[in-house]
C-alpha positions as CSV (number, residue, x, y, z in Angstrom):
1,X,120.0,82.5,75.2
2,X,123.1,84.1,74.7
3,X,124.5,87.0,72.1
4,X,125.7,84.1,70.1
5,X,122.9,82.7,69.9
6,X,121.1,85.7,67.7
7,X,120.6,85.1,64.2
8,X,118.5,86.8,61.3
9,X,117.0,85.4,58.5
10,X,116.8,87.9,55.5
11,X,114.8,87.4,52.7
12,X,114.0,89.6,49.4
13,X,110.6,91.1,50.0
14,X,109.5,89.5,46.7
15,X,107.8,86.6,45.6
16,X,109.5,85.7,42.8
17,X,112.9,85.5,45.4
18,X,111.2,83.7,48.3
19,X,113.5,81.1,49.8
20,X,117.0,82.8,48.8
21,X,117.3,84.6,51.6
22,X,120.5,84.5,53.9
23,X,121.2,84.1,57.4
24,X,123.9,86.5,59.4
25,X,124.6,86.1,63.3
26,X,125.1,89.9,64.0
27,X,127.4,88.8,67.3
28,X,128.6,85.9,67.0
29,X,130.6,86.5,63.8
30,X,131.3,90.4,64.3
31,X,132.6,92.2,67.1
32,X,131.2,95.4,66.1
33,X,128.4,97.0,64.2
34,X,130.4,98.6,61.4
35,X,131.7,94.9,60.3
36,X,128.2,93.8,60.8
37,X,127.3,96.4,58.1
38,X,129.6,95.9,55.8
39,X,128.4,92.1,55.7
40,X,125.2,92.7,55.5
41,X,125.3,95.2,52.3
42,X,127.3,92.6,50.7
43,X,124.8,89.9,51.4
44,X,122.2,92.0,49.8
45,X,123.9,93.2,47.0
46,X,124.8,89.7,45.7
47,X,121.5,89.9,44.7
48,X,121.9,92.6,42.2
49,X,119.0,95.6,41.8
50,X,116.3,94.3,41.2
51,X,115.7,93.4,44.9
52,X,115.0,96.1,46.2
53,X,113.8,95.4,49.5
54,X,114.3,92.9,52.5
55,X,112.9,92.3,55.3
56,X,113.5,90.0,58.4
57,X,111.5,86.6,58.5
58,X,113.1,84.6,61.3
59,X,115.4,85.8,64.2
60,X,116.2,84.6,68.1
61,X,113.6,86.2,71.0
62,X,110.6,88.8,70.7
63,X,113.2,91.4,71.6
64,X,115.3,91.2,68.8
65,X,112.5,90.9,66.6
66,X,110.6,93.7,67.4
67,X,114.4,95.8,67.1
68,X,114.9,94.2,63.8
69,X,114.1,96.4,60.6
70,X,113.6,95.2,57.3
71,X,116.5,95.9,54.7
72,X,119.4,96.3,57.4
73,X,118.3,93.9,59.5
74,X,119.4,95.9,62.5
75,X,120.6,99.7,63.1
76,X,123.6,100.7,65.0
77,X,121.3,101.8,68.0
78,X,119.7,98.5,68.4
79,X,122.9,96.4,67.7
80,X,124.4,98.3,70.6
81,X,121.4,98.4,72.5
82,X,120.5,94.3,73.0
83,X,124.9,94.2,73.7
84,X,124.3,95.9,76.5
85,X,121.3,94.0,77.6
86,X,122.9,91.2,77.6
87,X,126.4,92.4,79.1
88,X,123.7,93.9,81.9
89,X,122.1,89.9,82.5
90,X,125.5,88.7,82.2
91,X,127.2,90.9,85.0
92,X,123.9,90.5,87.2
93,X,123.8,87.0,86.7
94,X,120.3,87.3,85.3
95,X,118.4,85.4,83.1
96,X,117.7,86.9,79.6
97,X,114.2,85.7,79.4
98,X,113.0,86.8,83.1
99,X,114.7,90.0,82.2
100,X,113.2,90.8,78.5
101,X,110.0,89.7,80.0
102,X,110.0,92.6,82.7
103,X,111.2,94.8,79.7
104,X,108.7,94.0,77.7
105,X,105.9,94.3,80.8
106,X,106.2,97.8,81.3
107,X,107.0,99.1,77.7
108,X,110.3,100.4,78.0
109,X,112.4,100.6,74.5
110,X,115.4,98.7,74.9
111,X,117.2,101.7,73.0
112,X,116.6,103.9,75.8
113,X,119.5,103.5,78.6
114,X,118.6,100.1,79.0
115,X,121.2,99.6,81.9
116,X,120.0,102.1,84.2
117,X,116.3,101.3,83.6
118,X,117.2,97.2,84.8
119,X,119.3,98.9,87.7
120,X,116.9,101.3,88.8
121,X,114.0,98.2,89.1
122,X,116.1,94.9,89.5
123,X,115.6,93.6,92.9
124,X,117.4,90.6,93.3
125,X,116.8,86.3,92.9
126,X,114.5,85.0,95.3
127,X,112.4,81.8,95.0
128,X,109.2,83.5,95.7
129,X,107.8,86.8,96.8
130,X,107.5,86.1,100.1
131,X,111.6,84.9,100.3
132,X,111.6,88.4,99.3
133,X,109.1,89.8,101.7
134,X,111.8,87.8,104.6
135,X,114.7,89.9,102.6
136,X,113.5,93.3,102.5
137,X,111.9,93.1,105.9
138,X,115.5,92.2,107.2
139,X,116.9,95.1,105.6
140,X,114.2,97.6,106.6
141,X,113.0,96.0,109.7
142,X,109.4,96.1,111.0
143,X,108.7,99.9,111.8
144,X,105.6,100.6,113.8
145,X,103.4,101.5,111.1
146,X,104.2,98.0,109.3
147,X,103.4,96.2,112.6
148,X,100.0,98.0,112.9
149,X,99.3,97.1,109.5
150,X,100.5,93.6,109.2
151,X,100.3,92.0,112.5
152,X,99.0,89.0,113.2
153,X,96.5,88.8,115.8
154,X,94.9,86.0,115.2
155,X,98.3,84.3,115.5
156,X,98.8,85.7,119.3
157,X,95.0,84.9,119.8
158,X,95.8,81.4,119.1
159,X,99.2,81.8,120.9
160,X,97.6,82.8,124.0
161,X,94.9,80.1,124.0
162,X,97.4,77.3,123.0
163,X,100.0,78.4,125.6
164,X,97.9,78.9,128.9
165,X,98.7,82.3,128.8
166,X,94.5,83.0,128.5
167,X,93.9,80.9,131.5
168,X,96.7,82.1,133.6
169,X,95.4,85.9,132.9
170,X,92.0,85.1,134.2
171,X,92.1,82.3,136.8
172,X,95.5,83.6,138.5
173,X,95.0,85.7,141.6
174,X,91.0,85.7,140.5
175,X,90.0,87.1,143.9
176,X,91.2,90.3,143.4
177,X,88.9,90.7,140.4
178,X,85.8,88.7,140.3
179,X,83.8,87.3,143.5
180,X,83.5,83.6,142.6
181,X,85.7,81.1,140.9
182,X,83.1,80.4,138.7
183,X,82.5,83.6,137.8
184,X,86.1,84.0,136.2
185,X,85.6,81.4,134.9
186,X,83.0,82.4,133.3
187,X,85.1,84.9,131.9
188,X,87.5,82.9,130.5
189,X,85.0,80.7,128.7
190,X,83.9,83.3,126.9
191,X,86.9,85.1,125.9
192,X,88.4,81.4,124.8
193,X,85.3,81.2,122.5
194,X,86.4,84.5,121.2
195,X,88.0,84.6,117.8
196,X,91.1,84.8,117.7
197,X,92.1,87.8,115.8
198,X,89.8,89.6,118.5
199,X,91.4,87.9,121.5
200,X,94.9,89.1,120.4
201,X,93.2,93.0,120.3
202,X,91.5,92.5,123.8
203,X,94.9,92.0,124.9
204,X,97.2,94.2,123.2
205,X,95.2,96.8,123.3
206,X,92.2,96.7,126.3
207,X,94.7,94.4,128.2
208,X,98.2,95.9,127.6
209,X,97.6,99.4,126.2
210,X,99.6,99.4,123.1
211,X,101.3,96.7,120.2
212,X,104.8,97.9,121.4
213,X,104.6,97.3,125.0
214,X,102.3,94.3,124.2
215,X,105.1,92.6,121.9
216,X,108.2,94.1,122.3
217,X,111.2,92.6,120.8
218,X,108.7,90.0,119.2
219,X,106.8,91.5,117.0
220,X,108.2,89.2,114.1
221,X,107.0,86.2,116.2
222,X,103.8,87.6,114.9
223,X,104.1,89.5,111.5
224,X,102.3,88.7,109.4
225,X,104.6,87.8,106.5
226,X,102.1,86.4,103.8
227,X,100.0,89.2,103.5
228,X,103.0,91.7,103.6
229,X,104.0,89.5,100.7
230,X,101.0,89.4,98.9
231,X,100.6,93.5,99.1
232,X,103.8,93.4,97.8
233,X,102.7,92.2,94.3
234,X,101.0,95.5,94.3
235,X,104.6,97.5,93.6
236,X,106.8,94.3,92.2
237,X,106.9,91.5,89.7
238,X,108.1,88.2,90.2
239,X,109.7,86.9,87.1
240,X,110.8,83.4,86.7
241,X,112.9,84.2,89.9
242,X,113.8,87.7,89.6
243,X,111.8,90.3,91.7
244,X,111.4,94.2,89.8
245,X,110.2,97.0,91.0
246,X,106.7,98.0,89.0
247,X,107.6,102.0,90.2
């Protein structure tokens, strides 16, 4: 939907006049609100006093409805107000309906500095919250507390098992740590039945000490991405394709 698009539909709020109402496109035909005005009182003043109310029976989007008053059809603070909403989706290249949608989700008036509220909670375009879980971990990168949080160790469990890693831990040099062959392996039968989410914290931490010096440089090999994302629905929206912040 664009500006143009916007219409009313004004009708006498009386029975006997029901049906010989008017239509006015408040942008498409006026470049401001004072010509808007003037149209509109001479709109309703063709039909004389003894109508004397209006209200507004049809428009374009819940937004401009629920901004439309009877009788005027829309004040100066509104007609400005949805102009800058859509000069705001025009310059951010977003859609009108992902952004009313957000608008309308957390209450805000449109009349009240509409601009700086979509700034302040616009996040960008992104086919899915997790694309944007990818996008702001680039940005932000993975500090240790994120890692501890969100790391996968079932996924290095599985990675160790899959790799030979497991085997090569236990049955490498096993005379310096058990007395017979079988018994390491032994050992490694029953840490390979382990699960893997507690095989990766044997390692990093009985094994290696710490997730830093267990991972290094890697620790993205084994984030885990998904649930980061799906935490993140906790403190953003995603809107047809638009991702805003719920703070």
């Amino acid at each position: 939907m664009t500006l143009n698009d916007i219409y009313l539909y004004m009708e006498p709020y009386d029975y006997d006049y029901r049906g010989q109402g008017f239509y006015v496109h408040p942008y498409r035909d006026f470049s401001n609100y004072g010509a808007f005005e003037k149209q509109m009182l001479e709109n309703i003043n063709m039909f004389g006093p003894t109508v004397e109310e209006w209200e507004v029976v049809d428009t374009e989007g819940k937004m401009v409805f629920d901004l439309a008053t009877d009788n005027y059809g829309l004040n100066e603070e509104a007609y400005d107000a949805i102009k800058e909403f859509f000069s705001w989706c025009a310059d951010n290249k977003v859609d009108t309906e992902a952004a009313s949608s957000f608008i309308d989700l957390r209450g805000h008036e449109v009349t009240d500095n509409i601009e700086d509220f979509l700034d302040d909670n616009y996040r960008g375009q992104y086919d899915s919250m997790l694309e944007y879980a990818y996008a702001l971990l680039d940005d932000i990168g993975i500090d240790k507390d994120l890692a501890e949080n969100y790391f996968g160790f079932d996924t290095l469990g599985n990675a160790l098992k899959a790799s030979g890693d497991l085997d090569r831990l236990i049955m490498d040099d096993w005379e310096d740590r058990y007395d017979t062959h079988a018994e390491a392996e032994a050992v490694y039968d029953e840490m390979y039945q382990m699960r893997d989410s507690d095989l990766g914290e044997w390692y990093v931490y009985d094994l290696i000490g710490d997730l830093e010096s267990a991972i290094g440089d890697k620790m993205g090999d084994y984030f885990d991405y998904q649930k980061f994302a799906r935490d993140l629905a906790y403190d953003y929206e995603y809107i047809d394709g638009t991702i805003w912040s719920n703070n």
